[in-house]
N, C-alpha and C positions, 0 to 999 in steps of 0.2 A: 524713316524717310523724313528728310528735312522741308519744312512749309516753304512757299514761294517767298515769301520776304526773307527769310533766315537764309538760303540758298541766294537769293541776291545781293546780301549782304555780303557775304563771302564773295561771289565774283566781285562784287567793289574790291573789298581787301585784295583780292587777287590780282586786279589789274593796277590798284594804287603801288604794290609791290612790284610791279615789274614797268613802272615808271608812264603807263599810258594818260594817266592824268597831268604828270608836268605839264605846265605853264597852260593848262588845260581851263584854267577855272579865270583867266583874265576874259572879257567881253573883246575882243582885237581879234586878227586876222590870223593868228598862231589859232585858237582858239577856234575859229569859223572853220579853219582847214585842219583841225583834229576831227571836231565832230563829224562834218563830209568824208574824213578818211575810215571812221568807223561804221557809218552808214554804206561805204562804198565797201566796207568787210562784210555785211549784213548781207546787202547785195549779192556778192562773191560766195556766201554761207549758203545762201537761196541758191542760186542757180547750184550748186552743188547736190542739194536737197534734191531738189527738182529732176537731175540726173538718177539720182538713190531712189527717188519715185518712179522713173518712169522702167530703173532694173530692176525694180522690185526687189532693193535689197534691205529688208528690214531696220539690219541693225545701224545703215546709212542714216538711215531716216531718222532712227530717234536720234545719232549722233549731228544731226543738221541740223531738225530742231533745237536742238539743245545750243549747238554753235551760235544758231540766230535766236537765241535769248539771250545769251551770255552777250552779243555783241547790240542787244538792244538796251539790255541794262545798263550797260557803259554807254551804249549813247542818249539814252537818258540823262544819265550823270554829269554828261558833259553840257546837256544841254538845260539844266535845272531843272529838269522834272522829275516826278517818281512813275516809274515802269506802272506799282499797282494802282493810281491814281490814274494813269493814262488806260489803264484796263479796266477801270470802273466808270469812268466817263466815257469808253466805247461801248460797254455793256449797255450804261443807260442809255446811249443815242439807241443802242439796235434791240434792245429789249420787245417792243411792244413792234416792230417793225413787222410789215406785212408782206410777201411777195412771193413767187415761184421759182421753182429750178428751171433754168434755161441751159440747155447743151452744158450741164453740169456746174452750173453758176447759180447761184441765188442772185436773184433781181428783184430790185424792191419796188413795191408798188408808190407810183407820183403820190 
């Protein structure tokens, strides 16, 4: 099994090859409205998921997650960040974080 950066890597290559990055990388309004349209795939990826949850159908699920990593990776890219950078700077905001489960939510304490 491939590690979480080697496996990201590859979806870059992957979506550089079927042209998702063109004119991706300029700061302008091509550029604002690629990354909203990958975000709005993410979105689309989610509610999908969410349907695969609520039929309980397994193999939905890991294929959804998987969808909305693949499409957060790329909007990362798009947006000059790195995916595991933005994963370790969530880690440490919620690392030492305190709260309870409410109606199946984690709520953090003020």
């Amino acid at each position: 099994m491939k590690n979480f950066g080697e496996l990201s890597s590859r979806v870059l290559i992957w979506a550089n090859e079927r042209g998702i990055f063109d004119n991706s990388e300029d700061l302008n309004e091509k550029w604002k409205y690629r990354a909203l349209a990958q975000l709005d795939k993410t979105q689309e990826e989610l509610n999908e998921t969410i349907e695969a949850v609520k039929q309980e159908d397994e193999a939905e699920i890991r294929d959804g997650i998987g969808d909305i990593l693949v499409t957060i990776i790329i909007a990362s890219k798009m947006l000059g960040e790195d995916p595991e950078r933005c994963l370790e700077i969530a880690y440490n905001e919620i690392k030492n974080r305190t709260g309870k489960m409410v109606d199946g939510k984690f709520v953090k304490d003020q």
